[in-house]
MDAnalysis code that builds the backbone (N, CA, C; Angstrom):
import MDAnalysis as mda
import numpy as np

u = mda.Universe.empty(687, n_residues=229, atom_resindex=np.repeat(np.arange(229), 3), trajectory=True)
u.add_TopologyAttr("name", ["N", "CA", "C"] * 229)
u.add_TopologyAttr("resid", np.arange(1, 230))
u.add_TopologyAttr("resname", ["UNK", "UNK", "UNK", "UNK", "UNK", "UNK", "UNK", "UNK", "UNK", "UNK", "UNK", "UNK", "UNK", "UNK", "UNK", "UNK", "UNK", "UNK", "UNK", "UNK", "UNK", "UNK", "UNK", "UNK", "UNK", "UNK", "UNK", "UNK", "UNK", "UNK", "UNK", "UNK", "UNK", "UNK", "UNK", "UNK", "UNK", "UNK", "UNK", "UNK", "UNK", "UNK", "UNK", "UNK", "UNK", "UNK", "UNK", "UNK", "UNK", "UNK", "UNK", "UNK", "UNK", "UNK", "UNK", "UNK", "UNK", "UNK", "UNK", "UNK", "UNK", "UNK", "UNK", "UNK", "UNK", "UNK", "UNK", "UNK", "UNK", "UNK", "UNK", "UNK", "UNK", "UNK", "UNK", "UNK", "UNK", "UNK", "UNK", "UNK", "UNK", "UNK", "UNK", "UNK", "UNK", "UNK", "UNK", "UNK", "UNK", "UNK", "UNK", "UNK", "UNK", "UNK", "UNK", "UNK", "UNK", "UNK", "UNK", "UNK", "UNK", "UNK", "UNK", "UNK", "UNK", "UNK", "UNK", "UNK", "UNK", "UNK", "UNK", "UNK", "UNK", "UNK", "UNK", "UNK", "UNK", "UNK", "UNK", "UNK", "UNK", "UNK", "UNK", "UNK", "UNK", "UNK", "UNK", "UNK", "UNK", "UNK", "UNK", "UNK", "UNK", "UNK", "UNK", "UNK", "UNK", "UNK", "UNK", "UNK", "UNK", "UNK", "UNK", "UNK", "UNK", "UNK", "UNK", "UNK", "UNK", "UNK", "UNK", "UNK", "UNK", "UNK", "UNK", "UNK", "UNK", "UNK", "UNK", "UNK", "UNK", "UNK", "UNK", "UNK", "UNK", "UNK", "UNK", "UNK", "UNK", "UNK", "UNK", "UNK", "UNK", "UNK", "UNK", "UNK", "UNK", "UNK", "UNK", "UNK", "UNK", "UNK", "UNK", "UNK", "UNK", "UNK", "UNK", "UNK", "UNK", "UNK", "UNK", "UNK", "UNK", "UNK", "UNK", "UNK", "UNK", "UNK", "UNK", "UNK", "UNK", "UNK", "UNK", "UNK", "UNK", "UNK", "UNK", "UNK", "UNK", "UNK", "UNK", "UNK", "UNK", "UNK", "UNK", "UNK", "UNK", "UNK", "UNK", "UNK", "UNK", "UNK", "UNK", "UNK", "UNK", "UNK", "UNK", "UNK", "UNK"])
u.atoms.positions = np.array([
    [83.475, 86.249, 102.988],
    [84.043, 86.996, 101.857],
    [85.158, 86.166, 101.235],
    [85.156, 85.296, 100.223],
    [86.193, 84.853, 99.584],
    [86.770, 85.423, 98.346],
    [87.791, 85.077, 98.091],
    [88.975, 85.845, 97.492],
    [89.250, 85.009, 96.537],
    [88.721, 85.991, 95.085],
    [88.821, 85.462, 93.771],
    [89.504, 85.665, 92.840],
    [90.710, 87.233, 92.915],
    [91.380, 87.414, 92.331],
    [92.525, 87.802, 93.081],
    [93.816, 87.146, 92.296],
    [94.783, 87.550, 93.232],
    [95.740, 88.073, 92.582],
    [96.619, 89.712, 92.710],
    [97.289, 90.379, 92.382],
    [98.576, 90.557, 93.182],
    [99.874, 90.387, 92.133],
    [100.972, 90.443, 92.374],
    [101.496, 92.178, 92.517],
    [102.356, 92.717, 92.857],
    [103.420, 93.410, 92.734],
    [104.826, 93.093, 91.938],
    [105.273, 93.255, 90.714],
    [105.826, 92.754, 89.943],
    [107.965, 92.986, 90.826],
    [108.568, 94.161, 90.454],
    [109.876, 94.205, 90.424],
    [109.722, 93.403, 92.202],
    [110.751, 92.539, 92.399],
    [111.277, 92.021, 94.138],
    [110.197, 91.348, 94.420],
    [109.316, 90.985, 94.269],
    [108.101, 90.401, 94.417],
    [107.751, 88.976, 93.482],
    [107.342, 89.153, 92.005],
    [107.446, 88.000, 90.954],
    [108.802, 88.057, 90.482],
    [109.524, 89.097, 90.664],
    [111.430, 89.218, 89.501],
    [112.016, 89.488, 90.701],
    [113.499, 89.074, 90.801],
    [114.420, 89.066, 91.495],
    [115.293, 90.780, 91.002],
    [114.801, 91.689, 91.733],
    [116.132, 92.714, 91.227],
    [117.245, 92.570, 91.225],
    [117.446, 91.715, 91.955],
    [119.021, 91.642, 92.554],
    [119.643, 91.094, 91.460],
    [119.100, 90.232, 90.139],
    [119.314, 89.794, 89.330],
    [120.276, 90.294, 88.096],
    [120.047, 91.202, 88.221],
    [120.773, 92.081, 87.076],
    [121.945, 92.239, 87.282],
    [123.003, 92.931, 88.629],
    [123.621, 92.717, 89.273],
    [124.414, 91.850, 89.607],
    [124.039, 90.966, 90.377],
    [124.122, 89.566, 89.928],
    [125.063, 89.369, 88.800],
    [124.347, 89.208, 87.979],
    [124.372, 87.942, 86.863],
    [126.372, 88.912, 86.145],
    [125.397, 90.383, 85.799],
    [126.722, 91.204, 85.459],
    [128.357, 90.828, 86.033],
    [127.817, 90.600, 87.480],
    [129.169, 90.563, 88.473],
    [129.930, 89.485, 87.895],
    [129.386, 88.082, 87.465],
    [129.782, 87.122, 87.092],
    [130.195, 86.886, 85.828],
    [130.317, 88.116, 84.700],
    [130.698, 87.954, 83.637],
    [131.800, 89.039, 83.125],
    [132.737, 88.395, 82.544],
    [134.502, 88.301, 82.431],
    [134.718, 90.177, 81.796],
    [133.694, 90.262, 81.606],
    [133.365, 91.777, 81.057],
    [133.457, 93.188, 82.103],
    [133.566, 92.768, 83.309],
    [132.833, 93.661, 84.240],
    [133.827, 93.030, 85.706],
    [134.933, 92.879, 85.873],
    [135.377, 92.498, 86.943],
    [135.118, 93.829, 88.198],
    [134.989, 94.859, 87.401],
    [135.141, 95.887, 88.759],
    [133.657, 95.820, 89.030],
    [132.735, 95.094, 88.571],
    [131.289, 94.778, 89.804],
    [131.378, 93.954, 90.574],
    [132.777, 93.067, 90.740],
    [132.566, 91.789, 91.505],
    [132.598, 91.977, 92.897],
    [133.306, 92.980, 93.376],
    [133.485, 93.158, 94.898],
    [131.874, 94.509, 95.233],
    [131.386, 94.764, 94.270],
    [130.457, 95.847, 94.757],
    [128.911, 95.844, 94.355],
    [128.698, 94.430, 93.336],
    [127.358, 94.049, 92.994],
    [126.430, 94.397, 93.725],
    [126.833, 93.853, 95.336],
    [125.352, 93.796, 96.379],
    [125.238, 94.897, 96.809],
    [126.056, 95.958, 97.147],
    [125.941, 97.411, 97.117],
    [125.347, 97.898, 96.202],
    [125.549, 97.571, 94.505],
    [125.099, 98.787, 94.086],
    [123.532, 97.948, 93.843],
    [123.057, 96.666, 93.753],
    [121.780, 96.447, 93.820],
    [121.052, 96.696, 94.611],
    [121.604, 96.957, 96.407],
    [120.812, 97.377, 97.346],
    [120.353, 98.818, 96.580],
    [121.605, 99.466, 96.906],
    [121.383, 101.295, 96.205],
    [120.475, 101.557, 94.778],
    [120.748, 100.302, 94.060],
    [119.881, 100.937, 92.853],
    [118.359, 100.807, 93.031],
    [118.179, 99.207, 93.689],
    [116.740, 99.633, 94.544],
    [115.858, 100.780, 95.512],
    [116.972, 101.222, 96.004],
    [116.481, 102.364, 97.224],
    [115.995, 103.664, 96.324],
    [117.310, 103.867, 95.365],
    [116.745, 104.959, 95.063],
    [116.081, 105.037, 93.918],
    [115.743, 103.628, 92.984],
    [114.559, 103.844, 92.236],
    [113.287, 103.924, 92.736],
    [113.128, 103.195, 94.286],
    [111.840, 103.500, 94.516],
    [111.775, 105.313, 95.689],
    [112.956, 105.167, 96.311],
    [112.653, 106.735, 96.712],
    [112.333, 108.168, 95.057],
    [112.833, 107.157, 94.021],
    [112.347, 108.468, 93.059],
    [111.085, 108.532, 92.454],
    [110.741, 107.258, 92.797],
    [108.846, 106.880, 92.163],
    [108.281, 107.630, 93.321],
    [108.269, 107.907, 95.032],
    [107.865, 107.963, 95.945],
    [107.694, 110.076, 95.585],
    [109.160, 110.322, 95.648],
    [109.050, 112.081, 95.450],
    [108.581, 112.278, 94.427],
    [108.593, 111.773, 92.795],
    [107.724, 112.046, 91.537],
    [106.225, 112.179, 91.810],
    [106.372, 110.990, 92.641],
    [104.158, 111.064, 93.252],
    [104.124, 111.720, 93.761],
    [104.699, 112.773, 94.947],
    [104.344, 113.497, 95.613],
    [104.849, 115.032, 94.919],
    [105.917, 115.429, 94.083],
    [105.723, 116.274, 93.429],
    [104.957, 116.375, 91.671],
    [104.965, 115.656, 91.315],
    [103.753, 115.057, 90.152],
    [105.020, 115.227, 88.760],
    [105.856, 114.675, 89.485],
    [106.950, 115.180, 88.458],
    [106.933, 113.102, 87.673],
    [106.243, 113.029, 87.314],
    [106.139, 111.573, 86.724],
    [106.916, 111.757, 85.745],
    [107.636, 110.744, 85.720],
    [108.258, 109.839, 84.461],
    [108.161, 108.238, 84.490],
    [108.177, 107.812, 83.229],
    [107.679, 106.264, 83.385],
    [108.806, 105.433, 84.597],
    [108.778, 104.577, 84.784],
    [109.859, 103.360, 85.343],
    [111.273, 103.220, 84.532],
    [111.210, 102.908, 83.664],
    [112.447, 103.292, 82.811],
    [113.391, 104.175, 82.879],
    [112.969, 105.479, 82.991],
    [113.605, 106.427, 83.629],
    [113.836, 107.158, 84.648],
    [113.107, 106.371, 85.531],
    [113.368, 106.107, 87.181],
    [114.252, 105.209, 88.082],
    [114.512, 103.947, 86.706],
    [115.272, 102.528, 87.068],
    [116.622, 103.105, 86.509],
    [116.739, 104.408, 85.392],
    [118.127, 104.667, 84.863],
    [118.882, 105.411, 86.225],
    [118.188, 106.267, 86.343],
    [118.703, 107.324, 87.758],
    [119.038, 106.955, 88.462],
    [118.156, 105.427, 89.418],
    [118.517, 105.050, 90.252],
    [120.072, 104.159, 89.707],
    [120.136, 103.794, 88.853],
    [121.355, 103.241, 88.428],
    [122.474, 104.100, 88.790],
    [122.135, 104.913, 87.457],
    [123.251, 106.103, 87.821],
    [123.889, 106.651, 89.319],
    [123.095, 106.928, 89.674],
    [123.134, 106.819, 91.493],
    [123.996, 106.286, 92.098],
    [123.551, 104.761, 92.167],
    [124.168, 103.470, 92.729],
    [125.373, 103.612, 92.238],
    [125.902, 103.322, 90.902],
    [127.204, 103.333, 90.476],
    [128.363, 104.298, 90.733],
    [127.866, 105.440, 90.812],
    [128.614, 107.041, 91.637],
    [128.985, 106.625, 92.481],
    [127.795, 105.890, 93.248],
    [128.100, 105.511, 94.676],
    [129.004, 104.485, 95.093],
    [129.416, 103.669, 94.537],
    [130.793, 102.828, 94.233],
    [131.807, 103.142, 92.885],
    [131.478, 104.083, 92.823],
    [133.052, 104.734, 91.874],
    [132.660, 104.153, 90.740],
    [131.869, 103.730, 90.375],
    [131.623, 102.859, 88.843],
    [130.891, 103.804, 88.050],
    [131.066, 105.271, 88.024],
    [130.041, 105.672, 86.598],
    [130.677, 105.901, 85.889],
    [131.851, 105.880, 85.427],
    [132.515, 106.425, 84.194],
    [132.777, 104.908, 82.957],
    [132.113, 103.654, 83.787],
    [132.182, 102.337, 83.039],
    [130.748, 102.538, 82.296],
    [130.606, 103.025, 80.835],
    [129.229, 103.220, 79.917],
    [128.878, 101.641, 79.643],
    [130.169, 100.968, 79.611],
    [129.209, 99.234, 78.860],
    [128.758, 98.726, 79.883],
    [129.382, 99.125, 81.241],
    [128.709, 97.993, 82.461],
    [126.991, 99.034, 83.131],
    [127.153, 100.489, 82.448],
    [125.474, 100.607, 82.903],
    [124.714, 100.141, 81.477],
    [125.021, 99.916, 80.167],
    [124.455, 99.599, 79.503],
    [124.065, 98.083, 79.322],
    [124.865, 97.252, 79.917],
    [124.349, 95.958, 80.412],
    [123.153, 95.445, 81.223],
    [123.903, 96.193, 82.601],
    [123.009, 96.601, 83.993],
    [121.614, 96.635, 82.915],
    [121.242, 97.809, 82.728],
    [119.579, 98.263, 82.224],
    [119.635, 96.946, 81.166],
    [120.076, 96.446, 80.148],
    [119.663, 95.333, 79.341],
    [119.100, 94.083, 79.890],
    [120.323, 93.594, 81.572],
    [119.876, 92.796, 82.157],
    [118.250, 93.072, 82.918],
    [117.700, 94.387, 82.630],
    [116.678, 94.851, 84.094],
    [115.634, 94.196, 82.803],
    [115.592, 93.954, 81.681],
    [114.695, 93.586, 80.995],
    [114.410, 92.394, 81.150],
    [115.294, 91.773, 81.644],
    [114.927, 90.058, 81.832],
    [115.203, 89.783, 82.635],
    [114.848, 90.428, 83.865],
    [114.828, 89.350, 85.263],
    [114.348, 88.532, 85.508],
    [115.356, 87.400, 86.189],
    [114.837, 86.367, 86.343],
    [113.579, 86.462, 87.376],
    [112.921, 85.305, 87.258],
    [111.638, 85.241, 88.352],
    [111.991, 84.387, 89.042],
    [111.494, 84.555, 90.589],
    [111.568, 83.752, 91.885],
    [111.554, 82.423, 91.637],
    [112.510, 81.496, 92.046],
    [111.752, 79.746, 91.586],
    [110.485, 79.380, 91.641],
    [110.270, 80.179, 93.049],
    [108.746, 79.375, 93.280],
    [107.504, 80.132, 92.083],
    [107.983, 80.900, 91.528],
    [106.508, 81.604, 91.019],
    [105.828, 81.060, 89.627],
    [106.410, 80.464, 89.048],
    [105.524, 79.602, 87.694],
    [104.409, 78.387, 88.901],
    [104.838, 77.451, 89.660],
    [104.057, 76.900, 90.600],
    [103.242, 77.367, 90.906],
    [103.854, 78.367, 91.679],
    [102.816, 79.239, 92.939],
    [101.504, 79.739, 91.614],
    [101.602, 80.380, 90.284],
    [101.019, 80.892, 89.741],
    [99.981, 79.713, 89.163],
    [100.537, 78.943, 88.548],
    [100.077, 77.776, 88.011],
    [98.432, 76.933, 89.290],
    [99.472, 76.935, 90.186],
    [98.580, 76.153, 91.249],
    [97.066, 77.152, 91.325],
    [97.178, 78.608, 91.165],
    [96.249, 79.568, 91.815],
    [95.198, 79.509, 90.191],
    [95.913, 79.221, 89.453],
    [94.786, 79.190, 87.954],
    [94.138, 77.814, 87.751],
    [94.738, 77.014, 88.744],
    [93.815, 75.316, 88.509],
    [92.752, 75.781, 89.295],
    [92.942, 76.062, 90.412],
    [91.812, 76.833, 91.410],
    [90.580, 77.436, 91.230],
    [90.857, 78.216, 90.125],
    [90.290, 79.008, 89.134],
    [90.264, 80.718, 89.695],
    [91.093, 80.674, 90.135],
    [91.632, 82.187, 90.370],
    [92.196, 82.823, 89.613],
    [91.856, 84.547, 89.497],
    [92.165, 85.714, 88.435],
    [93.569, 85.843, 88.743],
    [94.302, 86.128, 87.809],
    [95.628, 86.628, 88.265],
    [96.094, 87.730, 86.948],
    [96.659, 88.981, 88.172],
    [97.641, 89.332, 87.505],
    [98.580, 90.372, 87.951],
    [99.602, 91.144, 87.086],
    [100.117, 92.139, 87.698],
    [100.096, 93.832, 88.082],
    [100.026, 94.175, 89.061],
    [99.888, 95.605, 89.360],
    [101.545, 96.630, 89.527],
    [101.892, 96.898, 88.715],
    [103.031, 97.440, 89.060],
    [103.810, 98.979, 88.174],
    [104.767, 99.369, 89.032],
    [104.816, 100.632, 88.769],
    [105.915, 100.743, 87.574],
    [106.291, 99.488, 86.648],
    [106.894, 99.102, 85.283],
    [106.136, 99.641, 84.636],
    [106.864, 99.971, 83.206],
    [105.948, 100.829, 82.123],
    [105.870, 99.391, 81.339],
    [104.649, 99.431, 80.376],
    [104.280, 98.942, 80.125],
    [105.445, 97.791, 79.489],
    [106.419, 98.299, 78.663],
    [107.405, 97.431, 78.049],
    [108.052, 96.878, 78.649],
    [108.602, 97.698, 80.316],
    [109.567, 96.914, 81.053],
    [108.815, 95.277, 81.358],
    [107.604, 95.735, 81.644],
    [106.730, 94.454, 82.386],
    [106.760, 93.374, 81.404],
    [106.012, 93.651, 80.146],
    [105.870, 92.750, 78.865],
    [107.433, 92.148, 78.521],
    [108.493, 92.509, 78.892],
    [109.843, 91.784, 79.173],
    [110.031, 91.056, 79.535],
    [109.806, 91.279, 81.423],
    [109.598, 90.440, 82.155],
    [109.500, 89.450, 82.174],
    [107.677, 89.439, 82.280],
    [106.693, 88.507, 81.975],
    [107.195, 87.397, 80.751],
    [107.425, 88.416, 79.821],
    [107.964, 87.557, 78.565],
    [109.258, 86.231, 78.896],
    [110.454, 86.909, 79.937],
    [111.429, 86.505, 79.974],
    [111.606, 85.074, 80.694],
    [110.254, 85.917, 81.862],
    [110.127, 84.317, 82.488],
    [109.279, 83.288, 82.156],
    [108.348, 83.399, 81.210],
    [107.728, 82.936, 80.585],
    [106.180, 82.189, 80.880],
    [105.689, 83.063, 81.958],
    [104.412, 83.252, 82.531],
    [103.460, 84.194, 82.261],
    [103.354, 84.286, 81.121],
    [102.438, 85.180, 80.311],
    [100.846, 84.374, 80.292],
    [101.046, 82.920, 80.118],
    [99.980, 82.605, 80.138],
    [99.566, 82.703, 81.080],
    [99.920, 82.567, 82.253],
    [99.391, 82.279, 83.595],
    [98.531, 83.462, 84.596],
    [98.471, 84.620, 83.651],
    [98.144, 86.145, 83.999],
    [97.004, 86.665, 83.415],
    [96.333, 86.998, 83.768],
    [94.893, 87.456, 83.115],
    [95.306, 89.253, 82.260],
    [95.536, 89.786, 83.634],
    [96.214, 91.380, 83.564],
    [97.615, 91.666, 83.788],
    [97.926, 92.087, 83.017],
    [99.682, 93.238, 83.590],
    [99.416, 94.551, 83.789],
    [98.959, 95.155, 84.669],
    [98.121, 96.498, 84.469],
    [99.549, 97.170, 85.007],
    [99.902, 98.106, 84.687],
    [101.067, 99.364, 84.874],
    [100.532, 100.701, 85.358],
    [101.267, 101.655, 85.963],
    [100.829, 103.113, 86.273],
    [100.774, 103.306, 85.491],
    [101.344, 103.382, 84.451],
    [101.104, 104.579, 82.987],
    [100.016, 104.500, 82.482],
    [98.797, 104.038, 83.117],
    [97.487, 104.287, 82.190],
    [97.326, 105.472, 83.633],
    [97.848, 105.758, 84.556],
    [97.172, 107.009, 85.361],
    [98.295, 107.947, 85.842],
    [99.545, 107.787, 85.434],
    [100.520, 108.981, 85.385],
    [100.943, 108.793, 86.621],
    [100.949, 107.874, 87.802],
    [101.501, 108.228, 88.889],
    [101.774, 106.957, 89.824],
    [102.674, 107.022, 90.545],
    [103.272, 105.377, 90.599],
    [102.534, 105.253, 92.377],
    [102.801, 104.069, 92.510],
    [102.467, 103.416, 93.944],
    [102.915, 104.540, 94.964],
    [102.166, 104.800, 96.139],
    [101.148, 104.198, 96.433],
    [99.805, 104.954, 96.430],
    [99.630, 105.658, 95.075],
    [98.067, 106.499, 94.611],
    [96.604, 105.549, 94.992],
    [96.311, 106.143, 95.441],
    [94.829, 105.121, 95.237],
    [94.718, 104.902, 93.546],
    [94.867, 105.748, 92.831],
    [94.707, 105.870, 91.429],
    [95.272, 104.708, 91.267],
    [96.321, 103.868, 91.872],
    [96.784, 102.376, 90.899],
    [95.790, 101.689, 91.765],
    [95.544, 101.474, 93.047],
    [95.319, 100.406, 93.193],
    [93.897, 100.457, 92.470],
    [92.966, 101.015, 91.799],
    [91.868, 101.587, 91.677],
    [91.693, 100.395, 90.018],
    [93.165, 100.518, 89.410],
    [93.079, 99.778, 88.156],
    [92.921, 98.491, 88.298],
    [93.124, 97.739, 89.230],
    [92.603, 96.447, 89.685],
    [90.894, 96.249, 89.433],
    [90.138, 96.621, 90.320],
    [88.655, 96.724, 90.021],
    [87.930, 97.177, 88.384],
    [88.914, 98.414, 88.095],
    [88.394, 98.364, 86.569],
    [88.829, 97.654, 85.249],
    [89.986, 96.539, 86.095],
    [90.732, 95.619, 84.842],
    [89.592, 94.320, 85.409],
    [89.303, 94.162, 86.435],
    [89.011, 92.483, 86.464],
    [87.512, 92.343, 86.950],
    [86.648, 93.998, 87.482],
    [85.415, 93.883, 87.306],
    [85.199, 93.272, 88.821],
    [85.843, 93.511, 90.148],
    [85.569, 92.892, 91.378],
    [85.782, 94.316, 91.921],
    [85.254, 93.963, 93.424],
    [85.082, 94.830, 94.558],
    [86.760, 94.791, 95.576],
    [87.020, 95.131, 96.076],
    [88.564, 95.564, 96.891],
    [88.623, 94.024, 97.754],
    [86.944, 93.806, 98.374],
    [87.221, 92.512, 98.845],
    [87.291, 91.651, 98.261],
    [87.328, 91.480, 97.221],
    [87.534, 89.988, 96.410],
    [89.225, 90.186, 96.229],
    [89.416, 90.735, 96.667],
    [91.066, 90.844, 96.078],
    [92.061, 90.440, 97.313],
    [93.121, 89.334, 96.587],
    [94.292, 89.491, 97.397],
    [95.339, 89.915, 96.957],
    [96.371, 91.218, 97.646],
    [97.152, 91.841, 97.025],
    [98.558, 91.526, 97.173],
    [99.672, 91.207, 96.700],
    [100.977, 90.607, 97.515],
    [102.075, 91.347, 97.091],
    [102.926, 91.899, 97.859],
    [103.577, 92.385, 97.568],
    [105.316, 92.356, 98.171],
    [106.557, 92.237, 97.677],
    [107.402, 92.664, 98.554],
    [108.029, 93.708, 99.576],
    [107.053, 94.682, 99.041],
    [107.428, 96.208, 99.467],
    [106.889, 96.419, 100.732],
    [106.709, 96.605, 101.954],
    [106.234, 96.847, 103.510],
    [104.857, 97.489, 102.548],
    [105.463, 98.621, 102.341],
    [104.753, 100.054, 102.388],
    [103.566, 100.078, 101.321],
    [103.707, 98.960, 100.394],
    [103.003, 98.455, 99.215],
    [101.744, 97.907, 100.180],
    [102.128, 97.049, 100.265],
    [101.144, 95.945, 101.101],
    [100.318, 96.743, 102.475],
    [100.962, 97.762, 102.751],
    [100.146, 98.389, 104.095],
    [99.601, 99.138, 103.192],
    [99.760, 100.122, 102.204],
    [98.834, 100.523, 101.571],
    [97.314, 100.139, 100.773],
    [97.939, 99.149, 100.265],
    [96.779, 98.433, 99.708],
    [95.821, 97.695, 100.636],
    [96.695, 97.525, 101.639],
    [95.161, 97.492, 102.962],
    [94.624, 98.008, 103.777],
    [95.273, 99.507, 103.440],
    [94.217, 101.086, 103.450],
    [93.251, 100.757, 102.400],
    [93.440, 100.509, 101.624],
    [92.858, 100.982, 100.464],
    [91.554, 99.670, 100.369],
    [91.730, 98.683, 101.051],
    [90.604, 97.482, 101.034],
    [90.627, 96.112, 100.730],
    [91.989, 95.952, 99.938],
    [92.564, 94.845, 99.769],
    [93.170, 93.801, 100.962],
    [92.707, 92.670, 100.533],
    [93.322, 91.889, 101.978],
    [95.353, 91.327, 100.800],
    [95.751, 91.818, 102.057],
    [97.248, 91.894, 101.309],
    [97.595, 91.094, 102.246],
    [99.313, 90.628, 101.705],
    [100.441, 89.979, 101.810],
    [101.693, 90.187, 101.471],
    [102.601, 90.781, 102.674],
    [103.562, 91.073, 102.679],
    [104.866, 89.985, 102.287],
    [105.455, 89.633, 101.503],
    [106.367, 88.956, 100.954],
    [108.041, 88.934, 101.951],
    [108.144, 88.669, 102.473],
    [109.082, 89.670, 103.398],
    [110.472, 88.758, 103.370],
    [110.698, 88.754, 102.206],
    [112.190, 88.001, 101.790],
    [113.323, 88.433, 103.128],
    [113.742, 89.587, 103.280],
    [114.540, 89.688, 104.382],
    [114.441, 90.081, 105.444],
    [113.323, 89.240, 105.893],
    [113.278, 89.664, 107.366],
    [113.094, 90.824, 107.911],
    [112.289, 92.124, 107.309],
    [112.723, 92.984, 107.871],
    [111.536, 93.739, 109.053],
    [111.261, 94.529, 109.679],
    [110.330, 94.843, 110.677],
    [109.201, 95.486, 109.871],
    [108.291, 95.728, 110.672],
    [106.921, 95.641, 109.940],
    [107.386, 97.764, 109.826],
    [106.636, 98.263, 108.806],
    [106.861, 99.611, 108.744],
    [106.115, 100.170, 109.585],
    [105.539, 101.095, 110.266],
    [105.128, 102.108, 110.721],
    [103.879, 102.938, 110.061],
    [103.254, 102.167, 109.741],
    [102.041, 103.062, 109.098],
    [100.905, 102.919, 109.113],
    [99.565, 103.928, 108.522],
    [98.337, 103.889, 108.927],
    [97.908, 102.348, 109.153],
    [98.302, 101.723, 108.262],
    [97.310, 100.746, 107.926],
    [98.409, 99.114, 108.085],
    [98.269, 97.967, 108.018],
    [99.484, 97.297, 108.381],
    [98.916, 96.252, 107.035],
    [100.051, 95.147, 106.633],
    [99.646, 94.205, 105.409],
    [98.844, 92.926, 106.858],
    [97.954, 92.437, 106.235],
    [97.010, 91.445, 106.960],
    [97.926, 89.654, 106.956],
    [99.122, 89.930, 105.883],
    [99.869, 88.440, 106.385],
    [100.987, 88.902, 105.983],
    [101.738, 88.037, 106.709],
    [103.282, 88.095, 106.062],
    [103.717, 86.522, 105.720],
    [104.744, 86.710, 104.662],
    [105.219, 85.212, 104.537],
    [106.956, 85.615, 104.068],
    [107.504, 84.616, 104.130],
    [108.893, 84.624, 103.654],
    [109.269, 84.016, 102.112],
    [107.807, 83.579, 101.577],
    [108.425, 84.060, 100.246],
    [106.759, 83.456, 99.481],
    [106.550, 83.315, 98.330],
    [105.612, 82.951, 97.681],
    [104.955, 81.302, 97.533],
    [105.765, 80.509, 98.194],
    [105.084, 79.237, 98.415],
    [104.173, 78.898, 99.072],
    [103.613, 79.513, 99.867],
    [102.312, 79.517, 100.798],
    [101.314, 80.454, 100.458],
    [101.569, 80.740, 99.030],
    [99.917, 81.811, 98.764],
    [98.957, 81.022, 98.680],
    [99.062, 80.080, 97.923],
    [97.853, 79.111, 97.300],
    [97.394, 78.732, 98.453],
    [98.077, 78.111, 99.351],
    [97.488, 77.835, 100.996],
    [96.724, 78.699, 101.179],
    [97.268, 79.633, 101.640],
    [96.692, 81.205, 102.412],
    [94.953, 81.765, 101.444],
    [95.655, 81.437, 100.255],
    [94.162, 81.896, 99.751],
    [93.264, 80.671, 99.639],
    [93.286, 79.052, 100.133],
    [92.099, 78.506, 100.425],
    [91.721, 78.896, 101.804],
    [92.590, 79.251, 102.609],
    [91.952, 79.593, 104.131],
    [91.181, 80.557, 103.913],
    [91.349, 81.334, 103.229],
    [90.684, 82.748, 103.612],
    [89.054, 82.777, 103.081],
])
């Protein structure tokens, strides 16, 4: 069974979240993020994806956009920073152009000489992604940017991973799925995909039905991984 198309997971995966954060902390505008950046980027991560997680399970959908504001809002409470309006209106300006991982124009590049499908699966609405993509400037290198909002309900529905097969016209086994998220990657290999867990920080494997089939510490060894397979 070889593996002909290979699908990303876009936010922490191809874009650095931490980025936004980041970059804010370091500009003369915003001194009160400098001591609390990595806090509130951990927090704004947690609870944008714990609010994609309860929306799917109570069907209370709203796009990414207004899942990435909340979780903001959140985070910043949570270090005394919500009453600063220009530093969350930055924050969300910066979430439009995150930077992308060093390795991923390569890593992407190398997998299209190959002649491998590529593209993205992720729970960004359509504009956040087309940002992105735009910002880092690997648009060519992508066949698909497929988003939840063509099925109302974010990771981990079978309903997304389902848009893979009807964007690129393959079976679950032709697919490799990669993701940063544990819970991403064990899902999608419930679901039939041979996945890859991205596992930037080290962290323990999750606890669930199904487990991701590799792990790596960051995206320089896909192109490897997918001639072995």
């Amino acid at each position: 069974m070889a593996i002909d198309t290979c699908i990303f997971d876009a936010y922490g995966t191809l874009f650095d979240v931490t980025s936004a954060a980041r970059i804010a902390a370091e500009e003369p505008a915003f001194p009160s993020l400098a001591d609390h950046w990595k806090k509130v980027a951990a927090d704004w991560r947690d609870k944008q994806l714990q609010y994609t997680w309860l929306r799917a399970v109570t069907g209370d959908h709203a796009d990414f956009w207004q899942v990435t504001g909340d979780g903001l809002d959140w985070a910043l409470e949570a270090s005394g920073l919500q009453e600063d309006a220009a530093l969350r209106d930055r924050l969300m300006q910066l979430y439009w152009e995150l930077a992308a991982y060093p390795e991923v124009p390569d890593m992407l590049g190398t997998l299209r000489e190959v002649g491998l499908a590529t593209g993205i699966l992720s729970n960004g609405s359509p504009e956040m992604l087309q940002g992105a993509v735009q910002s880092a400037g690997v648009g060519r290198l992508l066949d698909h940017v497929l988003s939840v909002e063509s099925v109302g309900i974010f990771k981990p529905s079978s309903k997304v991973y389902d848009l893979v097969g009807r964007a690129f016209g393959c079976e679950a086994g032709d697919v490799l799925f990669v993701s940063s998220n544990g819970w991403d990657a064990a899902a999608a290999a419930g679901y039939g995909f041979t996945t890859v867990w991205v596992n930037r920080l080290g962290l323990p494997m999750d606890r669930l039905p199904a487990r991701p089939h590799h792990v790596l510490p960051d995206l320089t060894g896909i192109p490897e991984l997918v001639g072995s397979l």
